[in-house]
C-alpha positions in Angstrom: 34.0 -48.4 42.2 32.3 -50.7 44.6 33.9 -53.2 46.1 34.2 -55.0 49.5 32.7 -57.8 51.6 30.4 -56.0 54.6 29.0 -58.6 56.8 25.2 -57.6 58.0 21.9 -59.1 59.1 18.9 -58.3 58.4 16.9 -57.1 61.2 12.6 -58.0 62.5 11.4 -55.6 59.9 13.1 -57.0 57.4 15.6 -54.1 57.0 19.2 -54.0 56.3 21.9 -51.8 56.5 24.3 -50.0 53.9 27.7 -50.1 54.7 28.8 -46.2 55.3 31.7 -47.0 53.6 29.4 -47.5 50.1 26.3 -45.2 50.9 27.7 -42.5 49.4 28.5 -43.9 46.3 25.2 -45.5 45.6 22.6 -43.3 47.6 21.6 -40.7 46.0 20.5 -37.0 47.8 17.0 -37.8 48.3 18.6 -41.4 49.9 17.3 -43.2 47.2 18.3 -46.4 45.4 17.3 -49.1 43.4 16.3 -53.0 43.8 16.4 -55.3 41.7 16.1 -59.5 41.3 19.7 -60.7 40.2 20.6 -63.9 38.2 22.3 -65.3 41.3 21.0 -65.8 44.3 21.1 -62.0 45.6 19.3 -58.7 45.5 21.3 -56.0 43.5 21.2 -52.3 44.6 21.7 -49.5 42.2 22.5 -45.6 42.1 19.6 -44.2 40.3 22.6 -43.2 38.0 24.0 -46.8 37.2 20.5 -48.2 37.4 19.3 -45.7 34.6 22.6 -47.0 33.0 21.1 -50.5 33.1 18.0 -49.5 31.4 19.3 -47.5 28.6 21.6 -50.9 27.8 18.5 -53.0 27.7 16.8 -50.0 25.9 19.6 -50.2 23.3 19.4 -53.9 22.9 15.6 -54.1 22.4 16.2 -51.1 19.2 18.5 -53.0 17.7 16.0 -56.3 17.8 17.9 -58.6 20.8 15.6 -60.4 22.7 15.8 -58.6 26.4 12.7 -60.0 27.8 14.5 -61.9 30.6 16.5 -58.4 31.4 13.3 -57.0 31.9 11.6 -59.4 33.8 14.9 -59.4 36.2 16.3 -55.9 36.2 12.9 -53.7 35.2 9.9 -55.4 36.1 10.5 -56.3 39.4 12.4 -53.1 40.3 11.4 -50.6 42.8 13.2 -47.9 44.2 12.9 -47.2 47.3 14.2 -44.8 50.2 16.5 -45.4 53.0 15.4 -44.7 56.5 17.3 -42.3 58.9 19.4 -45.3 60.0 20.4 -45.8 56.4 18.3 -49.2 56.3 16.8 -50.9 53.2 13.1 -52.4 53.6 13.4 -55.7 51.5 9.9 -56.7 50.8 9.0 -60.4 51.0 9.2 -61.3 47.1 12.8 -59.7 47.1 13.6 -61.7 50.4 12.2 -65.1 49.1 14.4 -64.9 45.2 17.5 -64.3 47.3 16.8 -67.1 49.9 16.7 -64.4 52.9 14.1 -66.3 54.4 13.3 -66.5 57.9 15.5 -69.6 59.8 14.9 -71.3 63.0 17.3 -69.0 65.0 15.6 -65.9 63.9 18.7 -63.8 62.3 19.7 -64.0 59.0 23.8 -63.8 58.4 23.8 -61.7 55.3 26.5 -60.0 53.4 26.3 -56.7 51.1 28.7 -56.8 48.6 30.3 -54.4 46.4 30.6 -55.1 42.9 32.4 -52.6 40.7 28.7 -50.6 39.9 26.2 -52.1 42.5 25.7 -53.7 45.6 24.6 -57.5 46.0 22.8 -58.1 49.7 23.3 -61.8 49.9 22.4 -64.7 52.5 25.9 -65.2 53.7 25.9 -68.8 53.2 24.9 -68.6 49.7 27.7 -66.1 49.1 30.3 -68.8 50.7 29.2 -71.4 48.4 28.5 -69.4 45.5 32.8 -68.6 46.4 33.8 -71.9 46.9 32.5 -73.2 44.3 34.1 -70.6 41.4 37.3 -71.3 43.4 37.0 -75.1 42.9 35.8 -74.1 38.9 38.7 -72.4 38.2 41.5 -73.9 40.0 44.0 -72.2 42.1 46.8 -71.9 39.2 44.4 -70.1 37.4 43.2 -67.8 40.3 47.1 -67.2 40.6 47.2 -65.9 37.1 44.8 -63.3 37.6 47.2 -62.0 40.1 49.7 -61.0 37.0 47.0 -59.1 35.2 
């Protein structure tokens, strides 16, 4: 299971790290993995494993005559995988960069997070994350966040 909240940034050639703690859970023995657009504001990374996972789902849906055209647009059309480099970096190419908001800012560095999440990573702009946080925390109310605690 994935889990965890790594701060990161992403560096001039628009690379960013992968937590050691996580890279061996999602990178596979060729030091591959795969991107894809996410419904919130991040990029999700996936073990070829789970992100084959993924595809048989949608697969599944589609047979049994679901509409999964917006799955495919987010989570197969815009995939790629691609290969870590020796410094067990991620390239993130400009479309990936712009649907999470990891644009370039005035000072230069992004403040990004890569977050574990049970089956995949999410590399978020850190200020997105905070908000995204905040604002599920306001949703739901603190007696309620309490009650999860008794699960």
């Amino acid at each position: 299971m994935l889990s965890g909240i790594y701060e990161n940034s992403i560096d001039s050639k628009n690379r960013i790290g992968v937590p050691q703690e996580l890279r061996s859970q999602v990178v596979n023995e060729n030091g591959e993995v795969w991107l894809t657009y996410s419904p919130d504001a991040c990029v999700r990374v996936y073990s070829c494993t789970e992100y084959e996972k993924l595809v048989e789902k949608i697969a599944k849906k589609q047979a049994e005559g679901q509409d999964t055209r917006a799955l495919q647009i987010l989570f197969i059309k815009a995939a790629r995988k691609v290969v870590l480099d020796a410094g067990g970096r991620i390239f993130l190419s400009s479309d990936m960069r712009k649907k999470a908001k990891l644009l370039d800012n005035e000072e230069g560095r992004l403040e990004t997070a890569v977050v574990g999440n049970i089956d995949h990573l999410e590399i978020w702009l850190k200020s997105e994350l905070d908000a995204q946080n905040e604002a599920i925390t306001e949703e739901m109310g603190f007696e309620q966040l309490r009650s999860i605690g008794s699960i």
